[in-house]
N, C-alpha and C positions, 0 to 999 in steps of 0.2 A: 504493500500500500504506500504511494506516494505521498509526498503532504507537499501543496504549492508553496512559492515563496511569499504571496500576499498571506496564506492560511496559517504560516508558520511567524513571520508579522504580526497579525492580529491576536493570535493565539502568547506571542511571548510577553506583554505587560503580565499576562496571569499567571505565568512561570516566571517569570521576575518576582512577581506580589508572593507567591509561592515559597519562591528562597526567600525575600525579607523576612517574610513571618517567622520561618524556621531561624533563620541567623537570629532573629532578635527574641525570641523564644531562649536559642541556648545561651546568649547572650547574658539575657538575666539570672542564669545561672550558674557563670561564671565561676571559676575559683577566685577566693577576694582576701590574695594574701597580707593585706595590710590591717586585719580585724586583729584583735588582741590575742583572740585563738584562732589563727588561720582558719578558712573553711574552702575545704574542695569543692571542684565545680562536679555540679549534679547533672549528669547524664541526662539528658532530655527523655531519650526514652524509658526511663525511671518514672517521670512520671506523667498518670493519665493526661492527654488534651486539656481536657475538660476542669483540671486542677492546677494549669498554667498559668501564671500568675500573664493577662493581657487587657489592653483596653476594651472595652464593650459598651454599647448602648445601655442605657439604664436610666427610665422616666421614675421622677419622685418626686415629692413635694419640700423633703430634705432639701437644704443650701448646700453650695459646697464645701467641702471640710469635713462632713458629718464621713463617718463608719458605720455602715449597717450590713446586721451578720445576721444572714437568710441559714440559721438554722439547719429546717429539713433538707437544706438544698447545699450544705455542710459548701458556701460560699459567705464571703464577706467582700463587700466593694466599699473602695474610697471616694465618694463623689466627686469630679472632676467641675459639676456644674455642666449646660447646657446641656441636659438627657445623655452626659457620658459618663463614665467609672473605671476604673481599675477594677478589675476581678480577683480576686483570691481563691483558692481551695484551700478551707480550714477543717482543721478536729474540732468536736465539738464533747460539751461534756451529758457522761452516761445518764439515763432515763432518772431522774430525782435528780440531778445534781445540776442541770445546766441553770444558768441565769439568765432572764428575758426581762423584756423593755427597755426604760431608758436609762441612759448616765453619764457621766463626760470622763476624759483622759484627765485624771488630777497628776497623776505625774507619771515619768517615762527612765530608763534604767539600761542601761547597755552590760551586757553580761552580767543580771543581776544577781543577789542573793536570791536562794531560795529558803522558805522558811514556810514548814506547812502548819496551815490553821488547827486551832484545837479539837475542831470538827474531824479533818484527817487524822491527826493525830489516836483518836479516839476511836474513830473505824478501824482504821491499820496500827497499831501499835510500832512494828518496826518504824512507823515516824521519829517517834518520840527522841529517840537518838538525833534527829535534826532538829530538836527543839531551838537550839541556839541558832540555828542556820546553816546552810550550805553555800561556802562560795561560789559565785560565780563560775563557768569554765565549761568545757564539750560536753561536762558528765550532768550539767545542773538544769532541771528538768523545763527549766523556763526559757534556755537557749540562750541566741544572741542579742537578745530586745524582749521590753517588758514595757508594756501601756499598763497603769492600772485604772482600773474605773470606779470611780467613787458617786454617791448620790448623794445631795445635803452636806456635803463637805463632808463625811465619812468615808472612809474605804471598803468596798464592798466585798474585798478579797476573792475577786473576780479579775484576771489579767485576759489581755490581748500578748501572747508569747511567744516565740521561738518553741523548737523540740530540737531532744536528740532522736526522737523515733518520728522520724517523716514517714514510715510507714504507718501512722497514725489518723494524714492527712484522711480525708474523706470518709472518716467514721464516726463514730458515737463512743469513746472509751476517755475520756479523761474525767479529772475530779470535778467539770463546771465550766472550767476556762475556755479560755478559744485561741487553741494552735494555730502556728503557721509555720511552715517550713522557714528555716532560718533566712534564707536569701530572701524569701515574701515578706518576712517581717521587719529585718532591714530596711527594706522599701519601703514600705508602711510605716514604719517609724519615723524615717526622714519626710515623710508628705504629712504628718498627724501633726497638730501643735497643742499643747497642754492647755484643758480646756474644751478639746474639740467633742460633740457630740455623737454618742454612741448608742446604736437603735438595736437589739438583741431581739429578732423577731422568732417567736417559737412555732409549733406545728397550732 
């Protein structure tokens, strides 16, 4: 089967649009030697499409700036404003334990401590040994970035976080919180400003 020279013209903006996508897909998942704990680049084909951190259409009545995390749809998108977003694929936390509605970023944390609440602590007992906390670092369960969300000026002990288990992405298994693969949450971190508003939509 032949293909003309006009057919193969016509035809290459969409195989040009083709490679962008893919280059800029692996792109954002670069390895990003300059973080405090190195982090290798993630194989694209690692993870689904569909949990590619990419722009997408998104009508709301949210302003821009706002974070809203669609839950059963284990996505979170960062408003860009004019019907656009950043998409995410997040973990989301198990059946009793997620948090819904609203609340803003009261403050934000780069390789943060980890320090589980009493509630954990008191389900799982091997907590308690973290009572004091957990430094930061590849092994500390909050990753490389930490949003926390507060209501009323309280802290809800409720984070937007990094993982060391990106096999985590696109499920229902953490204590409440809401994952992101460490490279996604980087990104999101640098686009969020302290303050910003945070929409936890549930099923």
């Amino acid at each position: 089967m032949s293909i003309s020279r006009r057919g193969f013209l016509a035809g290459l903006p969409l195989m040009l649009a083709g490679c962008a996508s893919t280059y800029s897909e692996q792109n954002n998942y670069a390895a990003l030697p300059n973080e405090e704990y190195p982090l290798r680049q993630v194989p694209i084909d690692r993870i689904k499409p569909e949990l590619r951190r990419t722009e997408v259409a998104y009508e709301t009545s949210h302003p821009a700036g706002t974070v809203i995390v669609d839950t059963p749809a284990r996505r979170a998108y960062y408003l860009l404003g004019e019907g656009r977003a950043i998409r995410y694929g997040v973990g989301v936390g198990r059946e009793g334990l997620a948090f819904s509605g609203g609340a803003y970023v009261g403050r934000k944390a780069e390789w943060p401590t980890w320090t589980p609440t009493a509630n954990m602590m008191q389900r799982e007992p091997r907590y308690r040994e973290l009572a004091g906390g957990m430094p930061g670092g590849p092994m500390n369960p909050l990753g490389a970035r930490a949003m926390y969300l507060y209501r009323d000026g309280n802290d809800t002990h409720f984070r937007i976080h990094g993982t060391n288990q990106p096999q985590s992405i696109g499920h229902a298994m953490s204590s409440g919180c809401i994952r992101m693969m460490n490279h996604d949450v980087i990104d999101l971190y640098e686009r969020v400003k302290v303050g910003a508003r945070v929409v936890v939509i549930q099923a």
